[in-house]
Each structure stands twice: as C-alpha cells, then as structure tokens.
C-alpha positions as CSV (number, residue, x, y, z in Angstrom):
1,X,94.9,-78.4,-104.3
2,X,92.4,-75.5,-103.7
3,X,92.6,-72.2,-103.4
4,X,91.0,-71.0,-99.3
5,X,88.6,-68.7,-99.5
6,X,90.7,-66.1,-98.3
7,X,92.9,-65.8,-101.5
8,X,90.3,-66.1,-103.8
9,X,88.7,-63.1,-102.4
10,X,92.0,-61.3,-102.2
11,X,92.1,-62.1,-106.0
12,X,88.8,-60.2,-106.6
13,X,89.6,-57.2,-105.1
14,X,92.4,-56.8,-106.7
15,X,90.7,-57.2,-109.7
16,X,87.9,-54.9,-109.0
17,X,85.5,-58.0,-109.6
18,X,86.7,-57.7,-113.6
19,X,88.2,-60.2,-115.8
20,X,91.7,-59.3,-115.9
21,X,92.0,-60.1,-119.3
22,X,89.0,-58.4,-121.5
23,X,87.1,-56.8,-118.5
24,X,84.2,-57.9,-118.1
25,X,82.7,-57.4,-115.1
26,X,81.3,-59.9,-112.6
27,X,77.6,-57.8,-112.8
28,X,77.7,-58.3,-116.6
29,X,78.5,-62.0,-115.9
30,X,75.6,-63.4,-114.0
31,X,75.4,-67.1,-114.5
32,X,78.9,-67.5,-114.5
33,X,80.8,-66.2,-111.8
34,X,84.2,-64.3,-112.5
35,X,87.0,-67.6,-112.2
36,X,90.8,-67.8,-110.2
37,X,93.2,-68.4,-112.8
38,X,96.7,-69.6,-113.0
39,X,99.1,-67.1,-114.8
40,X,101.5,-69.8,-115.3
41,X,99.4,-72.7,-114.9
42,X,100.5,-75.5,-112.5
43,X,101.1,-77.7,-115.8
44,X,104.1,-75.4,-116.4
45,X,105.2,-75.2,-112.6
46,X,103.2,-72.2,-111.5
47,X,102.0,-71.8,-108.3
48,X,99.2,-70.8,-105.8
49,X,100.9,-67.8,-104.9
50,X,99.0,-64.6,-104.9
51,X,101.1,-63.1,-107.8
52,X,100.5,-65.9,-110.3
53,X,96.8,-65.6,-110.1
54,X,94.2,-63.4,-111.5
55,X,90.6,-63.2,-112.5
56,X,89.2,-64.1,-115.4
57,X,85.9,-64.6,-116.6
58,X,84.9,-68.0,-118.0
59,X,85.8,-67.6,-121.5
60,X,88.9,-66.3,-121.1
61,X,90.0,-68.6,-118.7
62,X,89.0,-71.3,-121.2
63,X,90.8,-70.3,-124.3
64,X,93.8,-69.4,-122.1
65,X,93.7,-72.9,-120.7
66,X,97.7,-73.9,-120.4
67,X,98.4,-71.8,-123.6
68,X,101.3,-69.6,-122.3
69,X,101.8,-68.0,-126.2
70,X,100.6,-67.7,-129.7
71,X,101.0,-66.7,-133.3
72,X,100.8,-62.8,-133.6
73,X,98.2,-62.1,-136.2
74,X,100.7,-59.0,-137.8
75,X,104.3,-60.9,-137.4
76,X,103.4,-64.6,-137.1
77,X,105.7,-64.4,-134.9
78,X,105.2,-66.7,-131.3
79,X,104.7,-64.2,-129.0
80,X,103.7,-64.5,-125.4
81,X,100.2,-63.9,-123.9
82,X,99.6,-60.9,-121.9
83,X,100.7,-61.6,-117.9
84,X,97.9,-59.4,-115.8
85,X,100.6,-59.6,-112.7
86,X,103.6,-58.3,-115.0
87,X,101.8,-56.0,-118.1
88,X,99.6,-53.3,-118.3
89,X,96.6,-53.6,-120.3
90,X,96.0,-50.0,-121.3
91,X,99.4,-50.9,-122.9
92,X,98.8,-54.0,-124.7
93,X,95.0,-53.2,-125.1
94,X,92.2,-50.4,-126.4
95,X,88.5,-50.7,-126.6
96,X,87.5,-49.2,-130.5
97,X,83.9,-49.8,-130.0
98,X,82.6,-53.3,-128.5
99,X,86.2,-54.7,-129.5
100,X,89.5,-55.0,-127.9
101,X,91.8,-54.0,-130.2
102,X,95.8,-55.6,-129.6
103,X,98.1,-52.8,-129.9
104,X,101.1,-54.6,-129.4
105,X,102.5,-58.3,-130.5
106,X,101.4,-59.5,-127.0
107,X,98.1,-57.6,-127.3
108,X,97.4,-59.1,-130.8
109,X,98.2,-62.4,-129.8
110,X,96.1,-62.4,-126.7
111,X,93.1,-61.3,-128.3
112,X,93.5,-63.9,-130.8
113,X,94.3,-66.8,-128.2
114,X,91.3,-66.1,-126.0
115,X,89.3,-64.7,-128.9
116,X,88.0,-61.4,-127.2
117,X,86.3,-60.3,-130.0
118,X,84.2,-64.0,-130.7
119,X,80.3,-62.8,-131.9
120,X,79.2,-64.2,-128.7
121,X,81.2,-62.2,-126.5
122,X,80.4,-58.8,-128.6
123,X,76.4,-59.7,-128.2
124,X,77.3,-60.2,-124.3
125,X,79.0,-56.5,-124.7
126,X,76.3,-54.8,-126.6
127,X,73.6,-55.8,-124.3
128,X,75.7,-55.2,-121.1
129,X,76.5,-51.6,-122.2
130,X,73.1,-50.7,-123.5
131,X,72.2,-51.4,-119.9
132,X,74.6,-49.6,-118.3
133,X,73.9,-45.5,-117.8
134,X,76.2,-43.3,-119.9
C-alpha cells in the first residue's frame, strides 16, 4: 500500500524538509529526494499512521532498513535505534564538527546502524556547508 500525497507532504513539514535522523536537508540532497520512512516498519507490524513515519534521507533510510536495534559501540549492549516520533535528537545527538556524535546508548547505536559519519556522507557535509552562508 502507498502513502496519498497528502501524508507524505504532512510528513515533510513536520520535518522541516530534513532527514529526521542526521539532518540533512532536502536542498543539500538534490538527486535524491528526502524518503517517508516507517518507524516501525510494516515487517514488524507498524503502520501508515502519521506517528510512525518520518523523513529520512536515502541513506539513512537504507541502513535503517527493518533494523529496529543495534550493538552500542561503548556497552555492546543491544540498544534500540533512535524513534524521531518518541526521542529528541538534541538529546541523543550533537554535531562536533562534520560528525554526529551519539551521546547516549541509543545515540551511539544509531550512528553506528545508519553510519552517519560514513566518508561519503562527511564529503556530502563539507561541500554542503562550505556552500551555505555563515
């Protein structure tokens, strides 16, 4: 089943046309537009519902894939991802630099499932901010 049109732009506004997961923004993402994602993804009975949906950009949305948890890089500990509907990220997340930096288990472990911090994805965040007026 697909998402109307309708939700899926009630999903970017909410969103502020970011990735709701490492931020990126749909003008830093030109080829690829910004992607609906599942929270909980259907595979694990989630929904279409508004509140188990966010945005994410295409890289994200591909490491998360059905992943609902991970190993936390400090603990190894399994440790659930961060939930964009149920978490705040200034919580779970800080920039130091181009990097997101976990600062909790759930934090950690998200930006090693959807590896945040991959070379590509700093190369997309060091040309994006150069361009960008201070």
């Amino acid at each position: 089943m697909s998402l109307d049109r309708a939700t899926r732009r009630q999903v970017r506004q909410r969103a502020a046309d970011q990735c709701e997961y490492c931020q990126r923004r749909q003008s830093d993402s030109l080829l690829i537009p910004l992607q609906v994602e599942h929270v909980l993804p259907r595979k694990h009975g989630g929904g279409d519902e508004i509140d188990n949906l966010a945005l994410a950009c295409a890289e994200c949305n591909l490491h998360k894939g059905s992943d609902l948890s991970g190993i936390d890089p400090e603990s190894s500990e399994v440790t659930r991802l961060f939930d964009p509907r149920q978490d705040n990220w200034n919580e779970h997340f800080n920039w130091h630099g181009l990097r997101i930096v976990g600062l909790t288990a759930i934090g950690r472990t998200t930006v090693r499932v959807l590896q945040m911090n991959a070379t590509a994805r700093l190369k997309v965040r060091l040309v994006t901010r150069r361009s960008k007026p201070d």
